[in-house]
C-alpha positions in Angstrom: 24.2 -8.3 0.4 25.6 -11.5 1.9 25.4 -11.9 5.9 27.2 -15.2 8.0 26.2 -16.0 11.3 28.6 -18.3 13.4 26.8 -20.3 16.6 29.1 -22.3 18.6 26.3 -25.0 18.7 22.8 -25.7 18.4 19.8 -23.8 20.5 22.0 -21.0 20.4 19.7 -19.3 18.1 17.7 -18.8 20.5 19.3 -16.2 22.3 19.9 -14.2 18.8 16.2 -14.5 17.8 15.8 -10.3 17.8 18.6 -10.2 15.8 17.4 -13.0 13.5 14.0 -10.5 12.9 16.4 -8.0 12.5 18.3 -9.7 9.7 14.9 -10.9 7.8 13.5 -7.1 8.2 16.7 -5.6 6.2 16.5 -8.6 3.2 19.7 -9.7 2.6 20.1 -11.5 -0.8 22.0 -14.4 1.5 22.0 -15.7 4.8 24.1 -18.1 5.8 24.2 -19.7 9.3 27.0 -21.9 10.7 27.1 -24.5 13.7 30.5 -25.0 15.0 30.0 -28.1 17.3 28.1 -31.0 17.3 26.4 -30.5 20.4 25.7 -34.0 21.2 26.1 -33.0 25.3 28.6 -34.1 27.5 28.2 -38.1 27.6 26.4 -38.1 24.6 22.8 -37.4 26.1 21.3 -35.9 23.5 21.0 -37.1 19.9 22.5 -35.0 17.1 20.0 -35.8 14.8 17.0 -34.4 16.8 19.6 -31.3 18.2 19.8 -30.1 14.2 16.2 -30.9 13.2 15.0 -27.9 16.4 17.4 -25.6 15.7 16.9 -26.0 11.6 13.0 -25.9 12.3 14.2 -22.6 14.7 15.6 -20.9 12.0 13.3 -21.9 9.1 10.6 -20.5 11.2 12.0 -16.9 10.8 14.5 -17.2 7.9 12.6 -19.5 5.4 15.7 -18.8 2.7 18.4 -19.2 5.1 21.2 -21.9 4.2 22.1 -23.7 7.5 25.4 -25.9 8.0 26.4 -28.0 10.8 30.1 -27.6 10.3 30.2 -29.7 13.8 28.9 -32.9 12.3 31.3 -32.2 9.0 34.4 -31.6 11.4 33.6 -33.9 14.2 33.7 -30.8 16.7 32.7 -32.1 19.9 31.1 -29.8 22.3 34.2 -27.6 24.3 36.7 -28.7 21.5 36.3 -26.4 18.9 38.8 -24.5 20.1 41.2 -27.6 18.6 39.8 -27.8 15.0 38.8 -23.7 14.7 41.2 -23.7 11.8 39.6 -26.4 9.4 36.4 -24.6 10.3 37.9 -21.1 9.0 39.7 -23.0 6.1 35.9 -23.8 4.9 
């Protein structure tokens, strides 16, 4: 069994950690997760780069198989724009 997870942008995996135990307790064969937006912060404050290596090390930490994306950096999905390029991400 195959299971996606959408985020809108990194450290949201935070608030889904239960649910990420949750997921590694039933054993899916596949777990994909999916960032939407770049999450660079308004301004640019933070630095993309460092924003993917927590949330991938996040993840790894309780889903060692998972396959992680940053659709965001592949789209150029700024933070509060994904709304404008939603359908190239569901196109992927």
């Amino acid at each position: 069994m195959k299971i996606s997870i959408l985020l809108p942008h990194m450290d949201d995996e935070v608030f889904i950690i239960p649910y990420l135990v949750e997921v590694k307790s039933l054993s899916y064969d596949q777990v994909s997760i999916y960032y939407l937006t770049k999450s660079e912060g308004r301004n640019l404050r933070f630095s993309q780069e460092i924003r993917e290596k927590e949330s991938l090390q996040m993840v790894k930490s309780i889903l060692p198989s998972a396959d992680v994306e940053f659709l965001g950096r592949k789209y150029n999905v700024d933070d509060q724009h994904l709304h404008e390029s939603l359908s190239e991400i569901i196109k992927y």
